[in-house]
C-alpha positions in Angstrom: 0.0 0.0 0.0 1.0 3.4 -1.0 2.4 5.4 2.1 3.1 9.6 2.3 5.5 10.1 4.2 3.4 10.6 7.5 1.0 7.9 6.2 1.9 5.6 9.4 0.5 8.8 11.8 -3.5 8.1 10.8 -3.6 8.0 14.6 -2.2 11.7 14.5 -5.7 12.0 13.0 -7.7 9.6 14.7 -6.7 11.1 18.3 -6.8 14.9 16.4 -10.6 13.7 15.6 -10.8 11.3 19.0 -10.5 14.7 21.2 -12.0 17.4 19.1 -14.1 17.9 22.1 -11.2 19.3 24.0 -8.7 20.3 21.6 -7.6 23.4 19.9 -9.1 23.4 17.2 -12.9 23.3 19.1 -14.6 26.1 20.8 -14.0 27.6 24.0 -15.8 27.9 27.3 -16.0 30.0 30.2 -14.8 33.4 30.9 -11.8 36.2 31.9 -10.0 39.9 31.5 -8.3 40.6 28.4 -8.6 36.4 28.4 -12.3 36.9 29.2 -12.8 39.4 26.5 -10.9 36.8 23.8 -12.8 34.3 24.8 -16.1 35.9 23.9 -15.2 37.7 20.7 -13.9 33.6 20.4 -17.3 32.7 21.0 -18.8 35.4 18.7 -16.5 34.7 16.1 -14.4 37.6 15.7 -10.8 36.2 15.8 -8.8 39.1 14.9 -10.4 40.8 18.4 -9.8 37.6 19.7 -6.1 37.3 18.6 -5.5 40.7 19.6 -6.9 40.4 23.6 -5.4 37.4 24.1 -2.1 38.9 22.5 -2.1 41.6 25.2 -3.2 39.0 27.7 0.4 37.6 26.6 2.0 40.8 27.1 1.4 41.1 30.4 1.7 37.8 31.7 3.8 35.9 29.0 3.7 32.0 30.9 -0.5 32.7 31.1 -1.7 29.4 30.0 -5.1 30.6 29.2 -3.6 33.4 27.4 -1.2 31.7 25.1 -3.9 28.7 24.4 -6.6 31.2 23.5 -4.3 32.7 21.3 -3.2 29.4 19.1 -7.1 28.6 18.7 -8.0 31.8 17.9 -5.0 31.9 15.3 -6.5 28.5 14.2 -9.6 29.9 13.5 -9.0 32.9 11.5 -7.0 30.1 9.4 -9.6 28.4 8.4 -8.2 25.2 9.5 -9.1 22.2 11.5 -8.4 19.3 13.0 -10.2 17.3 10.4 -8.3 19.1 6.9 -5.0 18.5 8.7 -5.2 15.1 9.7 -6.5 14.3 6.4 -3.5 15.6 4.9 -1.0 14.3 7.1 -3.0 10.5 6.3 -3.8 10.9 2.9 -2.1 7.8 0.9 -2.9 9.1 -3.0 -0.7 12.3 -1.9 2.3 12.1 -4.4 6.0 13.0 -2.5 4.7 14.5 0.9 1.4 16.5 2.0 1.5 20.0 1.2 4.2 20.1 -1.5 2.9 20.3 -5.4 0.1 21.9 -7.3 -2.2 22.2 -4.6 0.1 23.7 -2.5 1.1 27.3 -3.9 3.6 29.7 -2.3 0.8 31.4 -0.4 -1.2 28.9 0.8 1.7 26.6 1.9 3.0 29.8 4.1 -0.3 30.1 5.1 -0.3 27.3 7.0 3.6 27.7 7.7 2.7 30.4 9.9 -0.3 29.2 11.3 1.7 26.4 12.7 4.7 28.2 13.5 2.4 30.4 15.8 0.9 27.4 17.6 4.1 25.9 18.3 5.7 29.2 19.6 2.2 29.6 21.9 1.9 25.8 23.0 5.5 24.7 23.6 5.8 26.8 27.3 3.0 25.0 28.2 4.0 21.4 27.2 7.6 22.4 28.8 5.5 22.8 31.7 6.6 26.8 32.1 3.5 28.6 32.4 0.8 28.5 35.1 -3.4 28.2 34.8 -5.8 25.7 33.9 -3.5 24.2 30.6 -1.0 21.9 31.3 1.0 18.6 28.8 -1.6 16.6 29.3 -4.8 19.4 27.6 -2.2 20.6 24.3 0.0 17.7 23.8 -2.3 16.3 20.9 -2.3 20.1 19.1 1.5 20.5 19.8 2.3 17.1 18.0 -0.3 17.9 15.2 1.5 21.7 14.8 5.0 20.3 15.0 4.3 17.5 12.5 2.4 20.0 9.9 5.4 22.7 10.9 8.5 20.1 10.0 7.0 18.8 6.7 6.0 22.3 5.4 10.0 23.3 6.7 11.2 21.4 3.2 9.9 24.5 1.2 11.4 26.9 2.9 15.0 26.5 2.0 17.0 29.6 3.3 15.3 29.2 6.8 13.9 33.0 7.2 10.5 31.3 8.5 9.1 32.3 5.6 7.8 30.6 2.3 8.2 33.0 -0.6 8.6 33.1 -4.6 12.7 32.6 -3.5 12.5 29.7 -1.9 12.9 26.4 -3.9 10.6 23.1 -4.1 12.3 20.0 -3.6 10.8 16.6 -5.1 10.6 13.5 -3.3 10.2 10.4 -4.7 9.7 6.6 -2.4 12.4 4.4 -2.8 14.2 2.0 -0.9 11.2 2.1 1.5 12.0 6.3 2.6 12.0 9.5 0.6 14.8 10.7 -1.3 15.4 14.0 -2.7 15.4 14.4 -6.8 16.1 17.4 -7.9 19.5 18.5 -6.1 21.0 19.4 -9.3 18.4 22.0 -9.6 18.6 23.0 -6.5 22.6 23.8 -6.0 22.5 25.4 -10.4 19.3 27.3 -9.6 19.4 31.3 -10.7 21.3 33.3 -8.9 20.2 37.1 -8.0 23.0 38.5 -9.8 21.7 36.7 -13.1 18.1 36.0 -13.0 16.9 33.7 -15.2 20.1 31.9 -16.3 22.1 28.5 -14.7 24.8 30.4 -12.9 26.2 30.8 -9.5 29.1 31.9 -7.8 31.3 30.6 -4.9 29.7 32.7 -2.2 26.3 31.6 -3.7 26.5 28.1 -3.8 28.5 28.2 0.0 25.2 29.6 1.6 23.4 27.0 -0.5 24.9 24.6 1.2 24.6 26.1 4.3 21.2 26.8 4.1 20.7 23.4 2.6 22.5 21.6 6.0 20.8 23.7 8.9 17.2 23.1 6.8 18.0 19.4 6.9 18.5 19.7 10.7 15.8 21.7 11.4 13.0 19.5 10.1 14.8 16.7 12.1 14.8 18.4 15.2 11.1 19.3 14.5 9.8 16.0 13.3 11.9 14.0 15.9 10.1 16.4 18.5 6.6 15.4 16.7 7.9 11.4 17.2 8.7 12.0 20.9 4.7 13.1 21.7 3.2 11.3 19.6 5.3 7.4 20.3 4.5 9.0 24.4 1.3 9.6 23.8 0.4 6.4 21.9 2.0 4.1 24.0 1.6 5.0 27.3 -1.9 6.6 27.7 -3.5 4.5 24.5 -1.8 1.9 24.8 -1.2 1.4 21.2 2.4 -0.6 19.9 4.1 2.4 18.4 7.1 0.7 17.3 5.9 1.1 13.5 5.0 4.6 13.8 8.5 4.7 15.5 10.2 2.7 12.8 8.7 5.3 9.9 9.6 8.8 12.0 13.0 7.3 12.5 13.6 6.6 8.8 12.5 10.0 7.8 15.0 11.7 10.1 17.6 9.3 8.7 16.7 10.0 5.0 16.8 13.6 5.3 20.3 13.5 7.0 21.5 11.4 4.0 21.2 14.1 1.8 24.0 16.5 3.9 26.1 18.3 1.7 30.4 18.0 2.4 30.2 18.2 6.1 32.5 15.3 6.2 30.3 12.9 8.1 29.7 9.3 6.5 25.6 10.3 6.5 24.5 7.1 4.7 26.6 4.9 6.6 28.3 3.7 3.2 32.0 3.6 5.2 32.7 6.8 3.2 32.0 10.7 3.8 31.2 12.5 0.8 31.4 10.0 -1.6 28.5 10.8 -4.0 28.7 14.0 -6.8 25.2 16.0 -7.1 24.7 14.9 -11.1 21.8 12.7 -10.9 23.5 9.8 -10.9 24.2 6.9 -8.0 27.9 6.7 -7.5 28.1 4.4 -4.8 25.2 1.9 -6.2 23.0 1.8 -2.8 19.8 2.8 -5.0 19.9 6.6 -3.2 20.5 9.4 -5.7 23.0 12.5 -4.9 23.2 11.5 -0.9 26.1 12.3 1.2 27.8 14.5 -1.5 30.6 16.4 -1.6 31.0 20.1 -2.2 29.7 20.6 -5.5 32.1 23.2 -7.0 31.2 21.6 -10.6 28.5 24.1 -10.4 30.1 27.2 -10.0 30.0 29.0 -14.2 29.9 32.6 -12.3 32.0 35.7 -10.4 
């Protein structure tokens, strides 16, 4: 059976759907201050009122549970999204590559949601660290911080130089299954892509393609550090309060991490565990015969035509 690359998470969904009760993405109760006066423009609808009382609820009190959580639904709801679209995504098995890459997914409604989720995580992460004080604690967000750190990781891949923003600049990867993970296919794009100096044609320079490769390496351990924080809720939540055997949710998070490091450019680590460092050229082609294309390559300086 077909798998996306979260494919393995449907329970990322089915607890999303399980708890929608209680969960961020359902409506408030109750009442409070600048809290009390988010909640009911909540109530009433009006998120940007919402988003903007429970913002200087935050100012005052920055570790105010109430205050940060109100905040991340209210952002959710201005969005548009929910708990249901998401986890449909992250589960959906005829989605080619990974969810929220391709046609579907345009520059500005990919950093839609890149924001959205980057503000949840920023709001709920104090309060799973157990920081903050009031009536939210680990056990009320943990199912929203996993779903906002999953959707934040995979929608990380499109934005390349790492300015928290997708943009026009920033430059699509595309994945393909093979050898049971994801590889990257188009690196040879990526590291000849137009430079700023000349638009429109195959060129780049020495400084150009050496923050390429920067930004290439910290994006690769970014959406580790993301999705391996995703894996660490979710495997906790599944196992010990479900009950559920995680280890093939485990097994699939773990190889996605892996895959991605593969694909680190000249920082002389053997990445693939081929008993070499930098073995491969970015040309398309698979040097070293272990059916991955372009992993663990060395610095490309083939590519530099330009000043």
């Amino acid at each position: 059976m077909k798998r996306s690359l979260i494919a393995s998470l449907t329970l990322f969904g089915v607890l999303g759907l399980t708890l929608i009760g209680c969960n961020i993405f359902s409506p408030f109760s109750s009442e409070g201050t600048h809290v009390e006066k988010g909640r009911t423009h909540l109530r009433n609808g009006e998120y940007t009122q919402a988003i903007e009382e429970f913002q200087k609820a935050i100012d005052e009190d920055p570790l105010d549970s109430e205050a940060l959580y109100g905040h991340a639904k209210a952002v959710v709801y201005e969005s548009g999204y929910n708990a249901f679209e998401l986890a449909t995504i992250l589960t959906d098995e005829d989605v080619e590559g990974i969810p929220f890459h391709g046609a579907e997914w345009p520059v500005e409604r990919a950093e839609g949601l890149y924001q959205v989720m980057q503000t949840v995580e920023e709001d709920l992460k104090p309060i799973y660290d157990g920081d903050t004080h009031g009536r939210y604690n680990r056990d009320n967000i943990q199912i929203d911080y996993a779903i906002a750190l999953a959707c934040d990781g995979i929608v990380s891949f499109r934005d390349t130089d790492l300015n928290e923003h997708i943009t026009k600049d920033d430059f699509e990867f595309i994945f393909e299954e093979g050898q049971g993970a994801f590889e990257f296919t188009n690196l040879v794009d990526f590291f000849n892509r137009p430079t700023a100096k000349a638009p429109g044609k195959m060129t780049i320079g020495q400084q150009d393609l050496d923050t390429l490769i920067f930004y290439f390496n910290n994006l690769i351990d970014h959406i580790a550090e993301v999705i391996g924080g995703s894996r660490d809720i979710i495997t906790e939540i599944l196992q010990e309060e479900f009950g559920f055997d995680i280890e093939e949710v485990d097994e699939l998070l773990n190889k996605v991490i892996a895959t991605a490091q593969y694909y680190k450019v000249a920082d002389g680590i053997d990445n693939d565990g081929n008993n070499g460092a930098d073995e491969e050229e970015i040309d398309g082609d698979d040097e070293d015969g272990d059916g991955l294309i372009d992993e663990d390559s060395e610095y490309p300086s083939h590519f530099i035509t330009g000043p």
